[in-house]
C-alpha positions in Angstrom: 142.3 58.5 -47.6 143.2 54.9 -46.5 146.4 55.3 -48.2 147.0 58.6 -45.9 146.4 56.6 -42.9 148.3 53.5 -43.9 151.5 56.2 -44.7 151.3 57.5 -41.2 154.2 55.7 -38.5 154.3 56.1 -35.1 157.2 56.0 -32.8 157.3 53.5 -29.8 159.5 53.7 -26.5 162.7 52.3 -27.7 162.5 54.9 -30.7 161.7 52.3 -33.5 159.0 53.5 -35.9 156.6 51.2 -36.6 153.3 51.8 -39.5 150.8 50.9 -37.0 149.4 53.6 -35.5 149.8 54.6 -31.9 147.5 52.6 -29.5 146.2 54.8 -26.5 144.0 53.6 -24.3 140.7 55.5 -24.2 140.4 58.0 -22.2 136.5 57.5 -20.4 137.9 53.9 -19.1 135.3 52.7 -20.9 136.4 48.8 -22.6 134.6 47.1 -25.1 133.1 43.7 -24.9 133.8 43.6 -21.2 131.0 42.4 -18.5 130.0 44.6 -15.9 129.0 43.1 -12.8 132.2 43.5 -10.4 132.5 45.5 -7.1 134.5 48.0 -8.7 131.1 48.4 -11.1 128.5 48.4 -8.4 128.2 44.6 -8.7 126.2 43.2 -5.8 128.2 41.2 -2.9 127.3 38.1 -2.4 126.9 36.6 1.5 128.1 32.8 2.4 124.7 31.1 3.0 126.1 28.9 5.8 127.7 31.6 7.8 124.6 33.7 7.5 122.2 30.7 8.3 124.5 28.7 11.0 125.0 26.1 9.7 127.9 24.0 11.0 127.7 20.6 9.6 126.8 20.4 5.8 124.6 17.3 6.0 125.2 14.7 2.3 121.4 13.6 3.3 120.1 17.0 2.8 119.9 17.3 -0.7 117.4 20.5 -0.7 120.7 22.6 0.8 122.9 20.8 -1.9 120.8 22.0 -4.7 121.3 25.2 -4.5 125.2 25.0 -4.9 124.8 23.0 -8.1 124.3 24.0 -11.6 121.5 23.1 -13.6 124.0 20.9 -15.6 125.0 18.9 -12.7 128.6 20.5 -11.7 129.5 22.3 -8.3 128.9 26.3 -8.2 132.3 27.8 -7.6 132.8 30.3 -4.8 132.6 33.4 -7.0 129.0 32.3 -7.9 127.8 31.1 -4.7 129.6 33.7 -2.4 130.5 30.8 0.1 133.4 30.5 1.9 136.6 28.7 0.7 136.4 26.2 4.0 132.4 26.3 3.6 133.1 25.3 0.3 134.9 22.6 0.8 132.2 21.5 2.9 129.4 21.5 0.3 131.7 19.8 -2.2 131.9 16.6 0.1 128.8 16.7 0.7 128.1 16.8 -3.0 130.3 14.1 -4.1 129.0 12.1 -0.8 125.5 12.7 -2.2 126.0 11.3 -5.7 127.9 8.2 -4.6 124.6 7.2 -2.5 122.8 8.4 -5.7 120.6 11.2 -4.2 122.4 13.3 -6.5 122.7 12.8 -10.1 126.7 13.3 -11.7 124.9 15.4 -14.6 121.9 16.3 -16.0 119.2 14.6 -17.4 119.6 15.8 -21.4 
């Protein structure tokens, strides 16, 4: 039986025959191995904590507000993660590298 499949060619668009057999995509739009979790998937939006709390100036001092945008490893969240803004984001990483120069923050974890 594997010998019958391995005999059967396909033909692709430019007319060349080829012993692979044909790859169509499937049909429910269904992929393996992919993560669901997008908007397109019912993913849930994430809001920009500054905008939604007012908060104008991102403060170096206030390291409470800082933790939140930073991993448990010690690096910056990006946007995607945290939902904020590209210029609110730019914000909370100079606040975050501001922070670790005066040592309130650590550069990475304690492992």
């Amino acid at each position: 039986m594997a010998e019958e499949h391995s005999n059967q060619r396909s033909q692709t668009f430019n007319g060349e025959r080829t012993n692979r057999p044909s790859r169509n995509p499937r049909g429910d739009g269904e992929r393996r191995g992919r993560r669901q979790g997008g908007r397109r998937q019912g993913g849930r939006r994430r809001v920009d904590y500054l905008a939604v709390n007012h908060i104008d100036y991102v403060d170096y001092k206030d390291t409470e507000l800082l933790q939140r945008f930073i991993a448990d490893n010690g690096k910056i969240l990006p946007r995607r993660i945290t939902g904020t803004s590209s210029k609110n984001q730019r914000k909370i990483a100079t606040a975050i590298k501001r922070a670790r120069i005066m040592a309130l923050l650590p550069f990475v974890a304690n492992n």
